[in-house]
Structures are given as structure tokens and as C-alpha cells.
N, CA, C and O atoms as CSV, one atom per row, in Angstrom:
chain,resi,resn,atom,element,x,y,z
A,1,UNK,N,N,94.698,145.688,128.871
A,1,UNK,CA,C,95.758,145.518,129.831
A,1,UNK,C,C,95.383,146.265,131.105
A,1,UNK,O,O,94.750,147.317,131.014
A,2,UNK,N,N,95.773,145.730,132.389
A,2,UNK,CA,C,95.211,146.699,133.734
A,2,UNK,C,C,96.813,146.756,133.926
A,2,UNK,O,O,97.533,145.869,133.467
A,3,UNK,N,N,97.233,147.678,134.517
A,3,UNK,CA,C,97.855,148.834,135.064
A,3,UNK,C,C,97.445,148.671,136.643
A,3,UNK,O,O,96.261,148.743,136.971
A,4,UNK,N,N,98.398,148.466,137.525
A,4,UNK,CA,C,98.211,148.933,138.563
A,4,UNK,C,C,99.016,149.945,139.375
A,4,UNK,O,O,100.096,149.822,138.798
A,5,UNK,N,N,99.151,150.540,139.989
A,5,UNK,CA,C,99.643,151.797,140.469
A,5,UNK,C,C,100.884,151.176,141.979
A,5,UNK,O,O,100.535,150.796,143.096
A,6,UNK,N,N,101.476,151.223,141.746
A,6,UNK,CA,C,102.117,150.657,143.183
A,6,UNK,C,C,102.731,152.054,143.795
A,6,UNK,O,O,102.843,152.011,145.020
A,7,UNK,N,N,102.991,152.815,143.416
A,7,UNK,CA,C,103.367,154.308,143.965
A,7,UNK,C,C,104.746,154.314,143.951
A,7,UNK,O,O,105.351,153.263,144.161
A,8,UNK,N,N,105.491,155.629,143.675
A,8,UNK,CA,C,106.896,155.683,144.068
A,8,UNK,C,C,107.422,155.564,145.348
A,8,UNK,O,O,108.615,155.797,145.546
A,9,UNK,N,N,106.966,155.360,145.887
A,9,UNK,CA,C,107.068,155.073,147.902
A,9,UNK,C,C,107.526,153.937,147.858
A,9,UNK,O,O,106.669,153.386,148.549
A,10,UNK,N,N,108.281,153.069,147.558
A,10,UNK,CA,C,108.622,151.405,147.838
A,10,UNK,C,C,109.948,151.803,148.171
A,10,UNK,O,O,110.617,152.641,147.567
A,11,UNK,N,N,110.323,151.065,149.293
A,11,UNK,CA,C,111.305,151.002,149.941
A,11,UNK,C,C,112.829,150.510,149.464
A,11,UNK,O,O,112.938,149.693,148.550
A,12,UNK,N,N,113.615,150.880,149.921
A,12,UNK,CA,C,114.524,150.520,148.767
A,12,UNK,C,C,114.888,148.661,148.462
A,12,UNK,O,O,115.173,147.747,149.236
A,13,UNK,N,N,114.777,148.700,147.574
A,13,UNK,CA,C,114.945,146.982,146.719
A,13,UNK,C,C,115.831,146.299,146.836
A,13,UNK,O,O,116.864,146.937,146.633
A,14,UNK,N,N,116.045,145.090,147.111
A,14,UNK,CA,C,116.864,144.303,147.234
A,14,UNK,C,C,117.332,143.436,145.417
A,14,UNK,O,O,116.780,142.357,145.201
A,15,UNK,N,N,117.944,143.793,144.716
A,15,UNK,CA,C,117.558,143.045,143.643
A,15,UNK,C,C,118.701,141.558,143.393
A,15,UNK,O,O,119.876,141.298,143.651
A,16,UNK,N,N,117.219,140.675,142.578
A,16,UNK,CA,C,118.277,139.448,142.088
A,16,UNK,C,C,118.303,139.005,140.679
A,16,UNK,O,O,117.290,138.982,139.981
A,17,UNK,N,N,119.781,138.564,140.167
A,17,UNK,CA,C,119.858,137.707,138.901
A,17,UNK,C,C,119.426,136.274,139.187
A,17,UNK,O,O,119.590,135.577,140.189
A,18,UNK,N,N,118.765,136.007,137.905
A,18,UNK,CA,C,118.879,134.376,137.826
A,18,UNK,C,C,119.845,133.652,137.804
A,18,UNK,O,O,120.757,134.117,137.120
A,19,UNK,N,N,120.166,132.168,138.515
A,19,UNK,CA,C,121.322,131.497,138.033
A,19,UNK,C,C,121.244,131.041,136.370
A,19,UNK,O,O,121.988,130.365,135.660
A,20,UNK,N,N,120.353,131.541,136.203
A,20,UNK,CA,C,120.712,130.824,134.300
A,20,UNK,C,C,121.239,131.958,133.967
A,20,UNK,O,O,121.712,131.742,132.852
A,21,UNK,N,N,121.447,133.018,134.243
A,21,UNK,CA,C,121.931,134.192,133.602
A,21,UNK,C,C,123.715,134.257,133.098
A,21,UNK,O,O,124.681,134.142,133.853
A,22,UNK,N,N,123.729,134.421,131.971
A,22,UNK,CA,C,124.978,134.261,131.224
A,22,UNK,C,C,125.960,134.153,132.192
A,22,UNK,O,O,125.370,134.415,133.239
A,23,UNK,N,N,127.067,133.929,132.436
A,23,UNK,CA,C,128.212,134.479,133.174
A,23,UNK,C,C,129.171,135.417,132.656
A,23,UNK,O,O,129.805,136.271,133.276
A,24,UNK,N,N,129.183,135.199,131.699
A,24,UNK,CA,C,130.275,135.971,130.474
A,24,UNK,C,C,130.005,137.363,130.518
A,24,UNK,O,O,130.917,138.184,130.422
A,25,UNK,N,N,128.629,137.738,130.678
A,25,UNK,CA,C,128.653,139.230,130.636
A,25,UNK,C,C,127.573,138.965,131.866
A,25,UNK,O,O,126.845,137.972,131.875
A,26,UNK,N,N,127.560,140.050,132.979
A,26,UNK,CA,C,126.500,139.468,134.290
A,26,UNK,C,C,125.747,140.850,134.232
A,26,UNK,O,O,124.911,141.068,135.109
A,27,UNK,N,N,126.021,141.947,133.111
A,27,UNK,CA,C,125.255,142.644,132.846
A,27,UNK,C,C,124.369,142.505,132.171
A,27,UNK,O,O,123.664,143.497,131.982
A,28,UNK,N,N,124.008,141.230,131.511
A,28,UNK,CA,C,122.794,141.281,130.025
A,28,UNK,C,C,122.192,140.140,131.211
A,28,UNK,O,O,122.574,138.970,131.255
A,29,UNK,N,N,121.340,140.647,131.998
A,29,UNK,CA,C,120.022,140.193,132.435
A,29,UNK,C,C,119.055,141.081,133.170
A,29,UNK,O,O,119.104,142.216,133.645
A,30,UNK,N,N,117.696,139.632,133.031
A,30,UNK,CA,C,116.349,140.332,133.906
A,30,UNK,C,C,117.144,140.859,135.749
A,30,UNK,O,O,118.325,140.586,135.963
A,31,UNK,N,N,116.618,141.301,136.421
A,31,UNK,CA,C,116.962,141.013,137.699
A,31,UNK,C,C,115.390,141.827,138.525
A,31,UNK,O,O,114.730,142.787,138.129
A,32,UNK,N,N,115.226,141.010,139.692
A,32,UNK,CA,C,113.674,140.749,140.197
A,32,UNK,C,C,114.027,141.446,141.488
A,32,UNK,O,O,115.202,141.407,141.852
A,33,UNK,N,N,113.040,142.141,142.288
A,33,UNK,CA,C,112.985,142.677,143.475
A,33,UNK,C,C,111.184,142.072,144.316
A,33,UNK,O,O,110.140,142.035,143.664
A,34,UNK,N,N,111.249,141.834,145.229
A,34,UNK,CA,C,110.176,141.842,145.671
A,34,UNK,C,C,109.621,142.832,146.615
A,34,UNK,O,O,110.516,143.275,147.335
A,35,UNK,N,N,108.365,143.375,146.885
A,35,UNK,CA,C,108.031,144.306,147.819
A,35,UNK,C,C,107.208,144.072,148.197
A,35,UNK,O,O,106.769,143.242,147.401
A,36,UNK,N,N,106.228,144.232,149.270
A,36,UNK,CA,C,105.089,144.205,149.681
A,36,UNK,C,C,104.203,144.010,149.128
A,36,UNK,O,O,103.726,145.108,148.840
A,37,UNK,N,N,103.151,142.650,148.463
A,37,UNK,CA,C,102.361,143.088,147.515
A,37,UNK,C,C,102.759,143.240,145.879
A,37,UNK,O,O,101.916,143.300,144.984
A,38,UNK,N,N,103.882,143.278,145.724
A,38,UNK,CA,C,104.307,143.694,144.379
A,38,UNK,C,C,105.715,143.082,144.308
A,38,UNK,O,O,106.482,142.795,145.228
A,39,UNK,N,N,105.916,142.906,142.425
A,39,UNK,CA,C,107.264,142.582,142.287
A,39,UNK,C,C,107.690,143.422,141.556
A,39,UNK,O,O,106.908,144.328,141.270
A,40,UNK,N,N,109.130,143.458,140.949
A,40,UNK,CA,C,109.334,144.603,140.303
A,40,UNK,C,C,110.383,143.866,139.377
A,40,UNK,O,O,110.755,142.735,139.691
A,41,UNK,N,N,110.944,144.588,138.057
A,41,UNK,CA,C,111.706,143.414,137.095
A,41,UNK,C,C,112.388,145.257,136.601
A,41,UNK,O,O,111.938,146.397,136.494
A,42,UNK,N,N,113.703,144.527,136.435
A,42,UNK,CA,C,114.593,145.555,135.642
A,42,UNK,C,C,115.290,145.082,134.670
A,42,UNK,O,O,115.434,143.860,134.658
A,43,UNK,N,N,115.936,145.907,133.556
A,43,UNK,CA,C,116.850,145.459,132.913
A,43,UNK,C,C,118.426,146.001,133.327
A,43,UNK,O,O,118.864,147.151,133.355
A,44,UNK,N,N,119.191,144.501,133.682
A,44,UNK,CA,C,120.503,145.509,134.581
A,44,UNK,C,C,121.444,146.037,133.153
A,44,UNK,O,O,122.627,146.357,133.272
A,45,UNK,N,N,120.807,146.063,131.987
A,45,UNK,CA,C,121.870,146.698,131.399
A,45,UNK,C,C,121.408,148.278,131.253
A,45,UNK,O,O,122.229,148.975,130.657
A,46,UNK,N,N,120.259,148.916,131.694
A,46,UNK,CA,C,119.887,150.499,131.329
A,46,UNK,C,C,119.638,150.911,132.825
A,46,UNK,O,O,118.548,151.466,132.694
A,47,UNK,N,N,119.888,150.985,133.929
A,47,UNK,CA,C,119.599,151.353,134.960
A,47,UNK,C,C,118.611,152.781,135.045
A,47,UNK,O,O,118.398,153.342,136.119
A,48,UNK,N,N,118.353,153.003,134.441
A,48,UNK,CA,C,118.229,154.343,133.689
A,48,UNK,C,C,116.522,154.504,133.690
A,48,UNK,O,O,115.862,155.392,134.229
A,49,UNK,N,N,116.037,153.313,132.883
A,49,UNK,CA,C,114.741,152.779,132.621
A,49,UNK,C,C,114.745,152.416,133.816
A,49,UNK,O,O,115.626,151.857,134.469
A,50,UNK,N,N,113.169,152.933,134.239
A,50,UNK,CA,C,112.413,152.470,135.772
A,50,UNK,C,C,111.727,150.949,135.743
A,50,UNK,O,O,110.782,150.555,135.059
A,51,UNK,N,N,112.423,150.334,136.590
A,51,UNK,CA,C,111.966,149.144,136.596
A,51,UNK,C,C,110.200,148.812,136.282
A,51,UNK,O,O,109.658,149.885,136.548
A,52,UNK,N,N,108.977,147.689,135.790
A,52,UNK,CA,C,108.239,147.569,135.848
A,52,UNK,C,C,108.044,147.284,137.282
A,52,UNK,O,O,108.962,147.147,138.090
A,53,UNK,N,N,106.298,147.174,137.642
A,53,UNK,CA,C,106.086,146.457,138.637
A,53,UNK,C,C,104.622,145.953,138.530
A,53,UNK,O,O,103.649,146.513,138.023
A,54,UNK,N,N,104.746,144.466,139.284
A,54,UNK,CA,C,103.427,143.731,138.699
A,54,UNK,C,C,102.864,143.394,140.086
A,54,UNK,O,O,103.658,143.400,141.027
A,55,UNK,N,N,101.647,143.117,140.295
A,55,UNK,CA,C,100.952,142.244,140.989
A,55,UNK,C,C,101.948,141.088,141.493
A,55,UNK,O,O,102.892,140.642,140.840
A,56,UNK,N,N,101.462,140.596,143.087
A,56,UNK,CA,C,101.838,139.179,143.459
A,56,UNK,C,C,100.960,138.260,142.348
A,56,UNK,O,O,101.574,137.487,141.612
A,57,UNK,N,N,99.258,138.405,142.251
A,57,UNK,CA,C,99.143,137.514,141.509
A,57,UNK,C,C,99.650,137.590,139.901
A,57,UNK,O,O,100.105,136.676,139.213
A,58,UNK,N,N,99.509,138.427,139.691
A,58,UNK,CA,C,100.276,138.610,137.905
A,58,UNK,C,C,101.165,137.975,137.757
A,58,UNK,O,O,101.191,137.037,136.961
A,59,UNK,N,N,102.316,138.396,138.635
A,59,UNK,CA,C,103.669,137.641,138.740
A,59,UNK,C,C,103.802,135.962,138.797
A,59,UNK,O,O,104.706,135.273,138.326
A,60,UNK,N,N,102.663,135.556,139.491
A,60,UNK,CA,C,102.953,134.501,139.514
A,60,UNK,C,C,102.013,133.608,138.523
A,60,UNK,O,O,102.148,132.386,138.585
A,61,UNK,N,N,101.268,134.046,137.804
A,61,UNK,CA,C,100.921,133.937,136.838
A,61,UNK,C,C,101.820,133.678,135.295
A,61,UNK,O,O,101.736,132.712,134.537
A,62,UNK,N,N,102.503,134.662,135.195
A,62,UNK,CA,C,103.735,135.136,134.000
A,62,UNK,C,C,104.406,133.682,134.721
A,62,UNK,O,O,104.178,132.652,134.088
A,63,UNK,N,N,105.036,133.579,135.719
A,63,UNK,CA,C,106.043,132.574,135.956
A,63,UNK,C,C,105.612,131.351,135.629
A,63,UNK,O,O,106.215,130.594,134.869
A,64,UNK,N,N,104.565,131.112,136.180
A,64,UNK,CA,C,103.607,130.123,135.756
A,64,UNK,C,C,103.679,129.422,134.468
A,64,UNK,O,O,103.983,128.254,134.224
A,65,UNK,N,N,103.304,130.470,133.631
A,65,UNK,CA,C,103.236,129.966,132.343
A,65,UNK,C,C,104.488,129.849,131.445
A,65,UNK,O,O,104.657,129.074,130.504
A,66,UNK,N,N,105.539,131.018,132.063
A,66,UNK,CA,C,107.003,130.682,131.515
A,66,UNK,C,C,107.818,129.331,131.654
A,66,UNK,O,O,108.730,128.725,131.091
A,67,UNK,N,N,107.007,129.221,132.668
A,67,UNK,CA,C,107.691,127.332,133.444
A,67,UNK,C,C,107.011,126.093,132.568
A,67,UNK,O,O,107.162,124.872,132.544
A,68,UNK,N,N,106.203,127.029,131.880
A,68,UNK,CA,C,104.980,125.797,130.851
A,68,UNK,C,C,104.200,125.081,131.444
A,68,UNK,O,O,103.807,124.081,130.843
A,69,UNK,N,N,103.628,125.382,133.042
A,69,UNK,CA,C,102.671,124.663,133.786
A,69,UNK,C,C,101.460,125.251,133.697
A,69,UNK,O,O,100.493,124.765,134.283
């Protein structure tokens, strides 16, 4: 697995839910930030836990293949 380092320096995040995301509870989802170079993925139910953060290309890679293309 590579690891890349994006630093604690990222500016503050704009974050988003998916529209497939439950409605019933709008706390049990992924939610995505983008930054410079990097994306970042949280879980909005532990705010607590530091979001990951991946590569532009990683990211779009993972999506990629989640979409089954």
C-alpha cells in the first residue's frame, strides 16, 4: 500500500453527502472534501476519527471502479 503524506496544513474543507445517502438518518454517511491535489473522505457519524486522504489519481481510480467501469 503507498501512503501519501498530504500534511495537516489543508485549508479548511468544504464537505459533501451523496444524494444516495439515506434520508432517514443524514448522519450514517461517507461525506467527500476536495483540496488541492487531494481528496479527503470522512465518516459523518465519528467526527472524531480524522478523515482519510487520497491522491487525485487514487481517487479517481476507487470511483472508477466503484462505478464498475
Amino acid at each position: 500500500m503507498i501512503s501519501e503524506n498530504f500534511g495537516a496544513d489543508v485549508p479548511r474543507l468544504e464537505w459533501f453527502k451523496s444524494s444516495y445517502s439515506d434520508s432517514s438518518d443524514s448522519n450514517e454517511c461517507v461525506e467527500v472534501a476536495s483540496a488541492s491535489g487531494s481528496v479527503h473522505v470522512r465518516d459523518s457519524k465519528d467526527l472524531s476519527v480524522p478523515p482519510l486522504a487520497f491522491g487525485e489519481t487514487a481517487w479517481a481510480g476507487f470511483v472508477s471502479y466503484a462505478a464498475g467501469r
